[in-house]
C-alpha positions as CSV (number, residue, x, y, z in Angstrom):
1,X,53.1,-16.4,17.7
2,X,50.2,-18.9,17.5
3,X,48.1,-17.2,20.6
4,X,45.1,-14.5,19.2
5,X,44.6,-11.5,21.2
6,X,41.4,-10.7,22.3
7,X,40.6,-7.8,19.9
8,X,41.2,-9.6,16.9
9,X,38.5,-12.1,17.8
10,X,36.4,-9.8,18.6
11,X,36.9,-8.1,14.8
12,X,36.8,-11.3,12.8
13,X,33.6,-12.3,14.8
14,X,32.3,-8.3,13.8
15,X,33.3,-8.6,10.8
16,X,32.0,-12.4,10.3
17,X,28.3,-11.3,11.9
18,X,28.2,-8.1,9.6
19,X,28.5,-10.5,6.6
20,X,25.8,-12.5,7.8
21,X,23.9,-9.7,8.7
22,X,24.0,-8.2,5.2
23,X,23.0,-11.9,3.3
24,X,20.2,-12.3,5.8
25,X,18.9,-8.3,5.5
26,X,19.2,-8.7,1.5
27,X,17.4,-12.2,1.8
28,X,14.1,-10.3,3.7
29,X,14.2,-7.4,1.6
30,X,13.8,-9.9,-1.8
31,X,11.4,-12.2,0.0
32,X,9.3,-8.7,1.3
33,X,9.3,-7.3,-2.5
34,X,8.1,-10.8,-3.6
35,X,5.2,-11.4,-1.2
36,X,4.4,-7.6,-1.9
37,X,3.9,-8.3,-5.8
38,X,1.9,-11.2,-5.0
39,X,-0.6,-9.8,-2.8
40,X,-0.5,-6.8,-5.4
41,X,-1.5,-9.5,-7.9
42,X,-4.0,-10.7,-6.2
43,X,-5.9,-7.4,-5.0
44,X,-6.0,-6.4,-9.2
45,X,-7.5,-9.8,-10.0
46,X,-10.2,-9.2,-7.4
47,X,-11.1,-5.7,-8.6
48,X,-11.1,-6.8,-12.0
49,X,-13.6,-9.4,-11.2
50,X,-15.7,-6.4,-9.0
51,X,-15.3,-4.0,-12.0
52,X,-17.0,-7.1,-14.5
53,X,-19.9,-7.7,-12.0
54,X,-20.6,-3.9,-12.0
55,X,-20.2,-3.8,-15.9
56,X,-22.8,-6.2,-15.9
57,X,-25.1,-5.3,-13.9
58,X,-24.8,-1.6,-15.7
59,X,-25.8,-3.5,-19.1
């Protein structure tokens, strides 16, 4: 009764790697969204700064 057959190692290491796979897949997708919002950021502060050198130099 204490011996494990060989499919059900091979499920609970499925099913243990699908787990992972899902905390890992949600962890890239979060960090993606977050690097996207930054770079995002960063492009807007730059065209703000072009759009007040052009405003200026229109005055």
């Amino acid at each position: 009764m204490g011996a494990y057959n060989g499919g059900d190692l091979l499920f609970q290491f499925f099913s243990f790697g699908l787990i992972i796979l899902l905390i890992v897949l949600t962890v890239f997708l979060f960090r993606s969204y977050s690097q996207r919002w930054k770079k995002l950021d960063k492009i807007e502060k730059k065209l703000d700064t072009i759009m007040e050198q052009v405003k200026k130099m229109n005055d």
